[in-house]
C-alpha positions in Angstrom: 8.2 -8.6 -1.6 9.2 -5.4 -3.2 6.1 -3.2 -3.0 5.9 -1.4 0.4 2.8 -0.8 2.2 1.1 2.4 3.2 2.5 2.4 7.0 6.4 2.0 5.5 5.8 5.7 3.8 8.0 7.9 5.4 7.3 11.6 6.5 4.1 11.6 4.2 1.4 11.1 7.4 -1.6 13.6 5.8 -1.5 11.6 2.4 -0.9 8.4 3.4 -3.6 9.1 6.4 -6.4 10.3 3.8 -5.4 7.0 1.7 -6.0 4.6 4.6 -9.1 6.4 5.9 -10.5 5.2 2.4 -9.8 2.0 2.4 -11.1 1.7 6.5 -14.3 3.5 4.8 -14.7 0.6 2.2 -16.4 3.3 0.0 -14.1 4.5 -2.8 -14.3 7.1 -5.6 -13.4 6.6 -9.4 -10.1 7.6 -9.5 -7.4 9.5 -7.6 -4.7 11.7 -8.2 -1.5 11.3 -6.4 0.7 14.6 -6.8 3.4 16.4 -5.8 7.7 16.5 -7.0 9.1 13.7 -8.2 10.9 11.0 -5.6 8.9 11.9 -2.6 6.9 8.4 -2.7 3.7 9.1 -4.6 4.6 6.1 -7.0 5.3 3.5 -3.7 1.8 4.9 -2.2 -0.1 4.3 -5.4 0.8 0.6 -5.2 0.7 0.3 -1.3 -2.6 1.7 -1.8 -3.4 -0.9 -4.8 -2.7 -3.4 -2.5 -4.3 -2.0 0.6 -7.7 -2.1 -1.8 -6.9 -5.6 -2.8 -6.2 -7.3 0.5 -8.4 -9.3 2.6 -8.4 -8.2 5.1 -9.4 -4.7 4.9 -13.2 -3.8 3.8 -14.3 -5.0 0.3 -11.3 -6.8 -0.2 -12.8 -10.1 0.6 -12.6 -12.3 -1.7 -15.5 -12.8 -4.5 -18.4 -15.2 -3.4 -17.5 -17.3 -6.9 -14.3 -18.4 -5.3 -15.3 -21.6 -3.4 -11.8 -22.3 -1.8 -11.7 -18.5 -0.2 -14.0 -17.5 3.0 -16.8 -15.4 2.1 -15.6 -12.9 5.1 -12.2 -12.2 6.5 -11.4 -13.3 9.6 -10.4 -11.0 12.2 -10.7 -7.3 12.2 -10.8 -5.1 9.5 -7.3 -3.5 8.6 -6.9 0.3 6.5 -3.9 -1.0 5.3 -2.4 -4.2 3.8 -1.9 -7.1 5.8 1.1 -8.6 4.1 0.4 -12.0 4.4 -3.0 -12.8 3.2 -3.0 -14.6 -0.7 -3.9 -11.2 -2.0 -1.1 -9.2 -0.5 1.8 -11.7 -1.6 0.4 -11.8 -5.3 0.6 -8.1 -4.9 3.5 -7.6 -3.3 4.9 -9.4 -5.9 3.1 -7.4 -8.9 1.4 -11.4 -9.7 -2.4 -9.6 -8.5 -4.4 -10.5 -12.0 -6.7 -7.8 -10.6 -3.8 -5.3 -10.1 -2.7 -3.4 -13.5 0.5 -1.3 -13.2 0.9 1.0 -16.0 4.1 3.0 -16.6 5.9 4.8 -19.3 8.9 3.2 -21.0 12.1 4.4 -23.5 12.0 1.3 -26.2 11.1 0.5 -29.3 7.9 -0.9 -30.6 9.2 -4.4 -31.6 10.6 -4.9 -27.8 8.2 -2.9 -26.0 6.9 -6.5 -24.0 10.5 -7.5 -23.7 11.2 -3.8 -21.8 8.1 -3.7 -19.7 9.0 -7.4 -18.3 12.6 -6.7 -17.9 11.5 -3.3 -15.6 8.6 -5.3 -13.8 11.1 -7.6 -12.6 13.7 -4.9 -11.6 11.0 -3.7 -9.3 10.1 -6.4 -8.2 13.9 -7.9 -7.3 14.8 -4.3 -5.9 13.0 -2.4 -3.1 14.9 1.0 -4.3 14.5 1.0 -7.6 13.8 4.3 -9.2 12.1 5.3 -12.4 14.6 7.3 -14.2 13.7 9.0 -17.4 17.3 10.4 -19.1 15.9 10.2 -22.1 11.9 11.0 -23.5 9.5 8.1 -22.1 6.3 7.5 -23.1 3.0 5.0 -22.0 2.6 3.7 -24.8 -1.0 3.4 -27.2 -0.8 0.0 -27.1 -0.5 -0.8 -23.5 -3.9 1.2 -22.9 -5.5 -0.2 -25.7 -4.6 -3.7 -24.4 -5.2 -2.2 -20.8 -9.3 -0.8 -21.8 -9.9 -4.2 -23.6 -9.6 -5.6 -20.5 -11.2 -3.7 -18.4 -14.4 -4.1 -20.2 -14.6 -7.9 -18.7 -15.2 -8.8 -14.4 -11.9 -9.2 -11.8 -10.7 -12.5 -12.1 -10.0 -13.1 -8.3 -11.0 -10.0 -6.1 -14.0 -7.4 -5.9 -12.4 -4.9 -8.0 -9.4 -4.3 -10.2 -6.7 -1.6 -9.1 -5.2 0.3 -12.0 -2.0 2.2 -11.4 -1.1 4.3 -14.2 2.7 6.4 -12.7 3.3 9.0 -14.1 0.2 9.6 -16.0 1.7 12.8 -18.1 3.4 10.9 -20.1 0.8 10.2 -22.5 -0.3 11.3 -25.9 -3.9 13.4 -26.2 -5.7 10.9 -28.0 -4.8 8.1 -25.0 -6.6 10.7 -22.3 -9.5 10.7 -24.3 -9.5 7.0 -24.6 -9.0 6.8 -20.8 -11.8 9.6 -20.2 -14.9 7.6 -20.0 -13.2 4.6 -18.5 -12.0 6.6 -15.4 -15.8 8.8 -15.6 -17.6 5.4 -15.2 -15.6 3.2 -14.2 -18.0 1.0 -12.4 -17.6 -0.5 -9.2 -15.1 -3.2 -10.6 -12.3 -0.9 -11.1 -10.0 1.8 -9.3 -7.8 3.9 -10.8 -4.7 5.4 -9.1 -2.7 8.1 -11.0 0.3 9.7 -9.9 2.0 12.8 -11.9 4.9 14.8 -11.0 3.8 17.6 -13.6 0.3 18.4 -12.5 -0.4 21.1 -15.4 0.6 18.7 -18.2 -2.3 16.4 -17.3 -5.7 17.5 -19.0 -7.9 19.9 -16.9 -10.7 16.6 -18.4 -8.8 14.2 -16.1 -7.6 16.0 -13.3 -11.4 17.1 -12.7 -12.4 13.4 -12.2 -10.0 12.6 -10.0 -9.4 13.0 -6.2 -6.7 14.6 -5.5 -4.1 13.6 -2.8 -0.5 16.1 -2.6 2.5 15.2 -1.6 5.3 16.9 -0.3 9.2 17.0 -0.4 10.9 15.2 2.2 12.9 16.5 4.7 16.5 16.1 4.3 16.8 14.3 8.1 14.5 11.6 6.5 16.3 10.9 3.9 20.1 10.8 5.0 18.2 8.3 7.8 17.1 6.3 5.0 20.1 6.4 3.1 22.2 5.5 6.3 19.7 2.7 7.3 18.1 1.1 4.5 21.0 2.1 1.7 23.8 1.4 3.8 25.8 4.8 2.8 28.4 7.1 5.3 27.2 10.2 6.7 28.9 12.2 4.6 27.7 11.0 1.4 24.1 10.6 2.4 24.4 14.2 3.6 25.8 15.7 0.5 22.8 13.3 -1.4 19.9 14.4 0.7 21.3 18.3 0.3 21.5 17.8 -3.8 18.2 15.9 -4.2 16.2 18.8 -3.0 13.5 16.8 -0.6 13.5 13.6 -3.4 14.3 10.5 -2.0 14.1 8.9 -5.7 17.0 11.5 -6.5 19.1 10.6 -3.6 19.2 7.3 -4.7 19.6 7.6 -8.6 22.6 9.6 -7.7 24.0 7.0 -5.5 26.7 5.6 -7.8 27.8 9.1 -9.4 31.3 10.4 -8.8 30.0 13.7 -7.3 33.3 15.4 -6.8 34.3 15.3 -10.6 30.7 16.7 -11.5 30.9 19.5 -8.9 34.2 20.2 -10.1 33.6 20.9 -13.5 30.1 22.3 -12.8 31.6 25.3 -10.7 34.2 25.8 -13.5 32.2 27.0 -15.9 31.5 30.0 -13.5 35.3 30.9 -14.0 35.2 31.6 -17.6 31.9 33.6 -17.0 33.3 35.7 -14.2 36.5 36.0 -16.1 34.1 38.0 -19.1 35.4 35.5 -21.6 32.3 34.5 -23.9 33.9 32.3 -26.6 36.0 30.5 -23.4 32.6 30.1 -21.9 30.8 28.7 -25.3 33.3 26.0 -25.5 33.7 25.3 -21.8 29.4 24.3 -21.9 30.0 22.5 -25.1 32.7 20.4 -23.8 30.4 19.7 -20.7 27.2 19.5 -23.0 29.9 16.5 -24.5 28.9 18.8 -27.9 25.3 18.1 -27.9 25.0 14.5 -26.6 24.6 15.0 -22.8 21.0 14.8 -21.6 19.2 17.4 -19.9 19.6 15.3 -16.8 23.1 16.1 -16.3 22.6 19.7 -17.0 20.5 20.1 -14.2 22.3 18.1 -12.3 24.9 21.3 -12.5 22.4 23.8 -12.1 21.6 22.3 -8.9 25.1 22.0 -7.8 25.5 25.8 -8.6 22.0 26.3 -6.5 23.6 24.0 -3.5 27.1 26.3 -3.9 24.7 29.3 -3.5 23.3 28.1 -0.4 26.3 27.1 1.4 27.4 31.2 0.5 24.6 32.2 2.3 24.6 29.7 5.1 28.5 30.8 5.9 27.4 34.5 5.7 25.1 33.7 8.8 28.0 31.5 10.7 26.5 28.4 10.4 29.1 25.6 11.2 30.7 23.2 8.8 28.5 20.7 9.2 25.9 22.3 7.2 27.3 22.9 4.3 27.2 20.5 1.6 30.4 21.7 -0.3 32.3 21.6 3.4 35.6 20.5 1.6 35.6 23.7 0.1 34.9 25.3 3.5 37.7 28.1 3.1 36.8 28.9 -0.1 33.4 28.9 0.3 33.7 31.4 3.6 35.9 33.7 1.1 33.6 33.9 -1.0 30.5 34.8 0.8 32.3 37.5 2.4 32.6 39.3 -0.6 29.4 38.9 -2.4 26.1 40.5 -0.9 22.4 38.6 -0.1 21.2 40.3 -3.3 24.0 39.2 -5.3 22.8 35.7 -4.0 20.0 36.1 -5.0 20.2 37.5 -8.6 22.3 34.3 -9.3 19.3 32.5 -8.1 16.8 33.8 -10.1 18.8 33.4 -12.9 19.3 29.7 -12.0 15.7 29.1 -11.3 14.8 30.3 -15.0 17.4 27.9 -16.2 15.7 25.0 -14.7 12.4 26.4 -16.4 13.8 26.3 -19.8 15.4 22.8 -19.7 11.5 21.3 -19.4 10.7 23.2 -22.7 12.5 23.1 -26.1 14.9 25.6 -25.5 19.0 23.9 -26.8 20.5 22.7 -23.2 24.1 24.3 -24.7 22.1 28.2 -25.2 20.8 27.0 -21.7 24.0 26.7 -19.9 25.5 29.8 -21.9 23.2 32.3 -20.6 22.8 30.9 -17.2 26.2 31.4 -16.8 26.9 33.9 -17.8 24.0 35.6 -15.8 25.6 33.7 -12.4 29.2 35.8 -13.9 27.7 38.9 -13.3 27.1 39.9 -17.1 23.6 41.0 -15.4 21.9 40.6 -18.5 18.3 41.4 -18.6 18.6 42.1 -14.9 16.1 45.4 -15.0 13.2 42.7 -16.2 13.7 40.8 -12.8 10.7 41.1 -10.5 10.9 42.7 -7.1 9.7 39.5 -5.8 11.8 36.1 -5.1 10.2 34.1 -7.7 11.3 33.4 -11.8 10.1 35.9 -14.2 8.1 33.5 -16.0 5.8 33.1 -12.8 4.3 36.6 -13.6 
Protein backbone atom coordinates (compact mmCIF):
# COMPACT_ATOMS: atom_id res chain seq x y z
CA UNK A 1 0.00 0.00 0.00
CA UNK A 2 1.15 3.24 -1.21
CA UNK A 3 -0.90 5.78 0.62
CA UNK A 4 0.63 6.61 4.05
CA UNK A 5 -1.29 7.15 7.10
CA UNK A 6 -1.64 10.20 9.33
CA UNK A 7 1.08 8.88 12.08
CA UNK A 8 3.83 8.26 9.06
CA UNK A 9 3.65 12.33 8.44
CA UNK A 10 6.87 13.63 9.34
CA UNK A 11 7.65 16.98 11.27
CA UNK A 12 3.92 18.07 10.66
CA UNK A 13 2.58 17.19 14.48
CA UNK A 14 0.02 20.55 14.85
CA UNK A 15 -1.72 19.61 11.44
CA UNK A 16 -1.66 16.19 11.43
CA UNK A 17 -2.80 16.47 15.37
CA UNK A 18 -5.93 18.76 14.48
CA UNK A 19 -6.70 16.10 11.58
CA UNK A 20 -6.83 13.11 14.00
CA UNK A 21 -8.57 14.92 16.78
CA UNK A 22 -11.44 15.09 14.04
CA UNK A 23 -11.65 11.85 13.16
CA UNK A 24 -11.42 10.65 17.32
CA UNK A 25 -14.40 13.41 17.43
CA UNK A 26 -16.46 11.46 14.81
CA UNK A 27 -18.08 14.93 14.08
CA UNK A 28 -16.73 16.48 10.83
CA UNK A 29 -17.24 19.73 8.92
CA UNK A 30 -18.05 20.13 5.07
CA UNK A 31 -14.83 20.62 3.77
CA UNK A 32 -11.27 21.36 4.66
CA UNK A 33 -8.49 23.22 3.39
CA UNK A 34 -5.08 21.72 3.56
CA UNK A 35 -2.34 24.63 2.85
CA UNK A 36 0.91 25.57 2.98
CA UNK A 37 4.27 25.26 0.06
CA UNK A 38 4.38 22.74 -2.03
CA UNK A 39 6.23 19.09 -1.02
CA UNK A 40 5.78 19.48 2.64
CA UNK A 41 2.99 16.53 2.79
CA UNK A 42 -0.35 18.26 2.50
CA UNK A 43 -1.23 15.95 -0.58
CA UNK A 44 -0.09 12.47 1.60
CA UNK A 45 -2.27 14.01 4.71
CA UNK A 46 -5.35 14.58 2.57
CA UNK A 47 -5.40 10.92 1.66
CA UNK A 48 -4.16 9.53 5.05
CA UNK A 49 -6.90 11.55 6.32
CA UNK A 50 -9.44 10.12 3.48
CA UNK A 51 -8.60 6.95 4.78
CA UNK A 52 -8.51 7.68 8.42
CA UNK A 53 -12.47 8.86 7.73
CA UNK A 54 -13.10 5.65 5.91
CA UNK A 55 -11.68 3.05 8.20
CA UNK A 56 -13.42 0.91 10.66
CA UNK A 57 -12.16 1.29 13.06
CA UNK A 58 -12.23 4.81 14.01
CA UNK A 59 -15.74 6.59 14.75
CA UNK A 60 -18.37 6.63 11.94
CA UNK A 61 -16.36 4.56 9.86
CA UNK A 62 -18.25 1.52 10.55
CA UNK A 63 -19.56 -0.03 8.08
CA UNK A 64 -23.29 0.86 6.69
CA UNK A 65 -26.10 -1.29 8.43
CA UNK A 66 -27.14 -2.42 4.56
CA UNK A 67 -24.06 -4.49 4.44
CA UNK A 68 -25.11 -7.87 5.90
CA UNK A 69 -21.60 -9.57 5.72
CA UNK A 70 -19.90 -6.43 7.85
CA UNK A 71 -20.45 -5.98 11.81
CA UNK A 72 -22.68 -3.23 12.64
CA UNK A 73 -19.88 -1.90 15.24
CA UNK A 74 -16.12 -2.28 15.09
CA UNK A 75 -14.53 -4.27 17.35
CA UNK A 76 -12.07 -3.00 19.69
CA UNK A 77 -11.41 0.54 20.51
CA UNK A 78 -11.88 3.33 18.56
CA UNK A 79 -8.66 4.52 16.56
CA UNK A 80 -8.01 8.67 15.26
CA UNK A 81 -6.13 7.26 12.65
CA UNK A 82 -6.33 4.37 10.08
CA UNK A 83 -5.82 1.04 11.12
CA UNK A 84 -4.22 -0.45 8.08
CA UNK A 85 -5.66 -3.58 8.01
CA UNK A 86 -9.30 -3.48 8.21
CA UNK A 87 -11.23 -4.09 4.46
CA UNK A 88 -11.64 -0.30 4.33
CA UNK A 89 -8.05 0.68 4.83
CA UNK A 90 -6.52 -1.91 2.13
CA UNK A 91 -9.14 -0.74 -0.55
CA UNK A 92 -7.90 2.67 0.37
CA UNK A 93 -4.59 2.18 0.65
CA UNK A 94 -4.77 1.01 -2.55
CA UNK A 95 -6.89 3.95 -4.12
CA UNK A 96 -9.77 0.77 -4.84
CA UNK A 97 -12.30 2.72 -1.83
CA UNK A 98 -15.52 3.20 -4.23
CA UNK A 99 -16.36 5.76 -1.49
CA UNK A 100 -12.97 7.52 -1.85
CA UNK A 101 -12.73 10.11 -4.98
CA UNK A 102 -9.22 11.37 -5.62
CA UNK A 103 -9.28 14.31 -7.90
CA UNK A 104 -6.02 15.83 -9.39
CA UNK A 105 -4.97 17.97 -12.21
CA UNK A 106 -3.37 16.38 -15.28
CA UNK A 107 -1.19 17.69 -18.67
CA UNK A 108 -3.08 15.57 -21.56
CA UNK A 109 -5.17 15.76 -24.09
CA UNK A 110 -8.96 15.38 -24.15
CA UNK A 111 -9.05 12.12 -26.29
CA UNK A 112 -6.55 10.36 -23.52
CA UNK A 113 -7.45 12.15 -20.54
CA UNK A 114 -8.87 8.47 -18.89
CA UNK A 115 -5.84 6.76 -20.40
CA UNK A 116 -3.49 9.68 -18.23
CA UNK A 117 -5.41 9.62 -15.07
CA UNK A 118 -5.11 5.67 -14.90
CA UNK A 119 -1.57 5.62 -16.01
CA UNK A 120 -0.83 8.29 -12.78
CA UNK A 121 -3.28 6.44 -10.36
CA UNK A 122 -1.21 3.45 -10.84
CA UNK A 123 2.18 5.28 -10.54
CA UNK A 124 0.91 6.24 -7.13
CA UNK A 125 -0.15 3.52 -6.26
CA UNK A 126 3.12 1.28 -7.37
CA UNK A 127 5.51 4.12 -5.78
CA UNK A 128 5.37 5.42 -2.20
CA UNK A 129 7.56 8.59 -3.46
CA UNK A 130 5.92 9.61 -6.19
CA UNK A 131 5.62 13.33 -6.64
CA UNK A 132 3.25 15.43 -8.63
CA UNK A 133 5.30 17.46 -10.94
CA UNK A 134 3.77 20.12 -13.02
CA UNK A 135 6.74 21.24 -15.81
CA UNK A 136 4.32 22.16 -17.88
CA UNK A 137 0.45 23.96 -17.33
CA UNK A 138 -1.96 21.27 -15.58
CA UNK A 139 -5.34 21.48 -15.27
CA UNK A 140 -8.52 19.39 -13.33
CA UNK A 141 -10.22 19.01 -15.91
CA UNK A 142 -14.42 20.02 -16.58
CA UNK A 143 -15.08 16.77 -17.21
CA UNK A 144 -13.72 14.92 -14.32
CA UNK A 145 -16.00 17.22 -11.92
CA UNK A 146 -18.87 17.02 -14.00
CA UNK A 147 -18.51 13.15 -13.84
CA UNK A 148 -17.32 13.62 -10.11
CA UNK A 149 -20.90 15.98 -9.00
CA UNK A 150 -23.04 13.37 -10.95
CA UNK A 151 -22.01 11.13 -8.63
CA UNK A 152 -22.10 12.55 -5.76
CA UNK A 153 -25.78 13.24 -6.06
CA UNK A 154 -26.43 9.24 -5.39
CA UNK A 155 -25.60 7.28 -1.46
CA UNK A 156 -21.78 5.66 -0.59
CA UNK A 157 -21.78 2.41 -2.04
CA UNK A 158 -19.82 0.69 0.95
CA UNK A 159 -19.14 3.15 3.89
CA UNK A 160 -21.01 6.09 5.86
CA UNK A 161 -19.72 8.71 3.78
CA UNK A 162 -17.68 9.44 0.65
CA UNK A 163 -14.19 11.21 0.96
CA UNK A 164 -13.34 13.53 -1.92
CA UNK A 165 -9.81 14.59 -2.35
CA UNK A 166 -9.39 17.27 -4.80
CA UNK A 167 -4.96 18.13 -4.68
CA UNK A 168 -4.23 20.87 -5.76
CA UNK A 169 -7.55 22.59 -5.96
CA UNK A 170 -6.17 25.89 -7.89
CA UNK A 171 -5.86 24.39 -10.73
CA UNK A 172 -9.26 24.81 -11.86
CA UNK A 173 -11.21 26.95 -14.20
CA UNK A 174 -13.96 29.65 -12.55
CA UNK A 175 -16.84 28.11 -13.87
CA UNK A 176 -15.71 24.52 -12.11
CA UNK A 177 -15.58 26.48 -8.45
CA UNK A 178 -18.94 27.50 -8.99
CA UNK A 179 -20.06 24.13 -9.95
CA UNK A 180 -18.23 22.81 -6.81
CA UNK A 181 -19.80 25.80 -4.60
CA UNK A 182 -22.96 24.35 -3.54
CA UNK A 183 -21.76 20.82 -3.45
CA UNK A 184 -18.99 21.62 -0.77
CA UNK A 185 -21.82 24.34 0.97
CA UNK A 186 -24.26 21.36 1.50
CA UNK A 187 -22.66 18.66 1.12
CA UNK A 188 -24.73 16.52 3.30
CA UNK A 189 -23.56 14.10 5.74
CA UNK A 190 -22.63 11.49 2.95
CA UNK A 191 -19.70 13.33 1.70
CA UNK A 192 -16.21 15.06 2.87
CA UNK A 193 -14.21 17.07 0.99
CA UNK A 194 -10.50 17.52 1.43
CA UNK A 195 -8.68 20.21 -0.63
CA UNK A 196 -5.19 20.89 -0.61
CA UNK A 197 -3.56 24.10 -2.53
CA UNK A 198 -0.08 25.28 -2.59
CA UNK A 199 -1.32 28.83 -3.83
CA UNK A 200 -3.80 29.85 -1.29
CA UNK A 201 -4.79 33.32 -3.06
CA UNK A 202 -5.52 31.67 -6.41
CA UNK A 203 -8.42 29.80 -4.79
CA UNK A 204 -11.77 31.82 -4.65
CA UNK A 205 -12.33 33.91 -1.40
CA UNK A 206 -16.19 31.70 -2.15
CA UNK A 207 -14.36 28.46 -1.36
CA UNK A 208 -11.73 29.13 0.91
CA UNK A 209 -14.62 30.66 3.22
CA UNK A 210 -16.28 27.17 3.46
CA UNK A 211 -13.59 25.42 4.27
CA UNK A 212 -11.50 24.66 7.44
CA UNK A 213 -8.49 25.50 7.22
CA UNK A 214 -5.41 23.32 8.26
CA UNK A 215 -1.51 25.02 7.41
CA UNK A 216 1.28 23.41 6.83
CA UNK A 217 4.73 24.21 7.13
CA UNK A 218 8.23 23.68 5.45
CA UNK A 219 10.19 20.90 6.69
CA UNK A 220 13.27 21.07 8.24
CA UNK A 221 16.22 20.22 6.34
CA UNK A 222 17.36 17.43 9.24
CA UNK A 223 14.02 15.75 8.28
CA UNK A 224 14.44 15.46 5.10
CA UNK A 225 18.21 14.45 4.45
CA UNK A 226 16.87 11.65 7.21
CA UNK A 227 14.35 10.67 4.88
CA UNK A 228 16.34 10.83 1.89
CA UNK A 229 19.17 8.71 3.66
CA UNK A 230 16.51 6.18 5.13
CA UNK A 231 13.61 5.73 2.99
CA UNK A 232 15.48 7.00 -0.54
CA UNK A 233 18.58 5.24 0.04
CA UNK A 234 20.86 8.41 -1.06
CA UNK A 235 24.77 9.41 0.50
CA UNK A 236 25.02 12.19 2.83
CA UNK A 237 26.32 14.41 0.54
CA UNK A 238 23.74 14.29 -2.00
CA UNK A 239 20.75 14.29 0.41
CA UNK A 240 22.48 17.32 1.98
CA UNK A 241 22.93 19.33 -1.12
CA UNK A 242 18.91 18.11 -1.96
CA UNK A 243 17.45 19.06 1.34
CA UNK A 244 19.59 22.61 1.15
CA UNK A 245 18.08 23.27 -2.65
CA UNK A 246 14.53 22.11 -1.98
CA UNK A 247 13.92 24.86 0.46
CA UNK A 248 11.90 22.75 3.34
CA UNK A 249 10.02 20.54 0.30
CA UNK A 250 10.40 17.06 0.63
CA UNK A 251 8.46 16.62 -2.93
CA UNK A 252 11.46 18.88 -4.38
CA UNK A 253 14.10 16.83 -2.80
CA UNK A 254 12.95 13.99 -4.44
CA UNK A 255 11.93 15.28 -8.02
CA UNK A 256 15.39 16.39 -8.16
CA UNK A 257 16.79 13.09 -7.21
CA UNK A 258 18.01 12.00 -10.73
CA UNK A 259 19.37 15.49 -11.91
CA UNK A 260 23.00 16.03 -12.63
CA UNK A 261 23.32 18.90 -10.17
CA UNK A 262 26.87 19.79 -10.85
CA UNK A 263 26.36 20.65 -14.62
CA UNK A 264 23.18 22.80 -13.62
CA UNK A 265 25.06 24.69 -10.84
CA UNK A 266 27.79 25.15 -13.16
CA UNK A 267 26.19 26.84 -15.82
CA UNK A 268 23.64 28.62 -13.45
CA UNK A 269 26.60 30.60 -11.62
CA UNK A 270 28.00 31.34 -15.21
CA UNK A 271 25.69 33.51 -16.19
CA UNK A 272 26.69 35.79 -13.18
CA UNK A 273 30.10 36.19 -15.13
CA UNK A 274 28.97 37.86 -18.13
CA UNK A 275 26.74 40.07 -15.81
CA UNK A 276 29.56 41.06 -13.55
CA UNK A 277 31.81 41.35 -16.59
CA UNK A 278 29.09 44.47 -17.84
CA UNK A 279 28.65 42.62 -21.05
CA UNK A 280 24.84 42.88 -21.96
CA UNK A 281 24.64 41.26 -25.45
CA UNK A 282 27.15 38.29 -23.84
CA UNK A 283 24.64 38.07 -21.13
CA UNK A 284 21.39 38.04 -23.60
CA UNK A 285 22.86 35.13 -25.40
CA UNK A 286 24.30 33.29 -22.44
CA UNK A 287 20.23 33.12 -20.86
CA UNK A 288 19.02 32.22 -24.29
CA UNK A 289 21.36 29.39 -24.66
CA UNK A 290 20.35 28.29 -21.08
CA UNK A 291 16.54 29.31 -21.74
CA UNK A 292 17.55 26.37 -24.80
CA UNK A 293 16.07 29.70 -26.94
CA UNK A 294 12.68 29.63 -25.56
CA UNK A 295 11.94 25.89 -24.99
CA UNK A 296 13.07 25.45 -21.33
CA UNK A 297 10.26 25.46 -18.75
CA UNK A 298 10.01 27.76 -16.08
CA UNK A 299 10.98 24.81 -13.85
CA UNK A 300 14.50 24.88 -14.79
CA UNK A 301 14.74 28.62 -14.50
CA UNK A 302 13.99 28.54 -11.03
CA UNK A 303 15.80 25.81 -10.45
CA UNK A 304 18.87 28.39 -11.16
CA UNK A 305 17.43 31.10 -9.29
CA UNK A 306 17.51 28.92 -6.38
CA UNK A 307 20.98 27.73 -6.99
CA UNK A 308 22.08 31.49 -7.11
CA UNK A 309 19.86 31.95 -3.70
CA UNK A 310 21.75 28.70 -2.08
CA UNK A 311 25.36 30.41 -3.58
CA UNK A 312 24.21 33.51 -1.60
CA UNK A 313 23.79 31.69 1.51
CA UNK A 314 26.80 29.79 1.66
CA UNK A 315 28.55 33.75 1.11
CA UNK A 316 26.98 34.61 4.13
CA UNK A 317 27.33 31.47 6.17
CA UNK A 318 31.46 31.66 5.41
CA UNK A 319 31.37 35.41 6.41
CA UNK A 320 30.23 34.20 9.93
CA UNK A 321 32.90 31.04 9.96
CA UNK A 322 30.61 28.44 9.75
CA UNK A 323 32.50 25.18 8.86
CA UNK A 324 32.37 23.27 5.56
CA UNK A 325 29.89 21.23 6.40
CA UNK A 326 27.33 23.64 6.03
CA UNK A 327 27.64 24.84 2.97
CA UNK A 328 25.92 23.36 0.15
CA UNK A 329 28.43 24.46 -2.60
CA UNK A 330 31.38 23.02 -0.12
CA UNK A 331 33.39 21.89 -3.38
CA UNK A 332 33.66 25.33 -4.11
CA UNK A 333 34.77 26.05 -0.53
CA UNK A 334 37.90 28.34 -1.46
CA UNK A 335 36.03 30.12 -3.83
CA UNK A 336 33.17 30.57 -2.03
CA UNK A 337 35.33 31.99 1.29
CA UNK A 338 37.03 34.44 -1.44
CA UNK A 339 34.26 35.66 -2.31
CA UNK A 340 32.39 36.47 0.80
CA UNK A 341 35.35 38.30 1.93
CA UNK A 342 34.97 40.75 -0.55
CA UNK A 343 31.31 41.50 -0.86
CA UNK A 344 29.35 43.16 2.19
CA UNK A 345 25.88 41.69 4.07
CA UNK A 346 24.05 44.46 2.10
CA UNK A 347 25.52 43.46 -1.12
CA UNK A 348 24.05 39.96 -0.08
CA UNK A 349 21.24 41.10 0.34
CA UNK A 350 20.47 43.47 -2.69
CA UNK A 351 21.25 40.26 -4.85
CA UNK A 352 18.50 38.70 -2.81
CA UNK A 353 15.90 40.97 -3.28
CA UNK A 354 16.55 41.04 -6.66
CA UNK A 355 16.28 37.19 -6.79
CA UNK A 356 13.22 37.06 -4.79
CA UNK A 357 11.37 39.38 -7.45
CA UNK A 358 12.61 37.02 -10.04
CA UNK A 359 10.89 34.13 -8.50
CA UNK A 360 7.65 36.48 -8.39
CA UNK A 361 7.70 37.09 -11.97
CA UNK A 362 8.15 33.49 -13.21
CA UNK A 363 4.42 32.59 -11.64
CA UNK A 364 2.97 35.47 -13.87
CA UNK A 365 3.29 36.09 -17.62
CA UNK A 366 6.37 37.87 -17.66
CA UNK A 367 9.08 35.91 -20.83
CA UNK A 368 11.34 33.46 -18.51
CA UNK A 369 14.42 34.85 -21.09
CA UNK A 370 13.57 39.03 -20.00
CA UNK A 371 13.30 37.06 -16.55
CA UNK A 372 16.81 35.80 -16.33
CA UNK A 373 18.21 38.95 -18.17
CA UNK A 374 17.32 41.44 -15.60
CA UNK A 375 17.85 39.20 -12.69
CA UNK A 376 21.20 38.94 -13.62
CA UNK A 377 22.07 41.52 -14.38
CA UNK A 378 20.75 42.97 -11.03
CA UNK A 379 22.85 40.02 -9.08
CA UNK A 380 26.11 41.80 -11.54
CA UNK A 381 25.80 44.84 -9.82
CA UNK A 382 24.17 46.96 -12.76
CA UNK A 383 21.99 48.03 -9.52
CA UNK A 384 19.22 48.82 -11.61
CA UNK A 385 16.11 50.23 -10.06
CA UNK A 386 18.01 49.85 -6.76
CA UNK A 387 16.62 53.39 -5.16
CA UNK A 388 12.89 51.62 -5.50
CA UNK A 389 13.98 48.82 -3.07
CA UNK A 390 12.27 49.04 0.29
CA UNK A 391 14.18 49.49 3.58
CA UNK A 392 12.75 46.32 4.55
CA UNK A 393 13.91 42.57 3.74
CA UNK A 394 10.99 41.69 1.75
CA UNK A 395 10.25 41.96 -2.53
CA UNK A 396 9.05 45.22 -3.64
CA UNK A 397 5.90 43.76 -4.89
CA UNK A 398 4.93 42.91 -1.14
CA UNK A 399 4.23 46.73 -0.55
Amino acid sequence: MALPRLSELIDQADATGFLRSVVIGGRYGNAYLLHGPAGVGKGSAALGFARALLCQKTPGGAPATGDLFAAAEPAGPLLDDACGVCPACVKTGDLQHPDLKFVFPVIAEDQKLEETIADVMQAVREDPLYVFAYEKAASIRLVTTRELLRELAFQPYEAPRRVVVVRDADRMREDQYSALLKSIEEPGASTVWVLTTSRLARLPATIRSRCQRVKFAPLPEESIVRFLEERAEMKRTDSALLAALAGGSLGKALVLRDVDFDDIRDQALALVDQAVKGNPAGLWKAAQGYMNYGRTGRETLRRMIEFHMLWLRDLMRAQVGAPAELLVHRDREKEIREEAAKVTPTEIRRRLLALEEALQSIEGNVSPDLTIFSAMVRVGGRRIGEGQWPPHAAARSEY
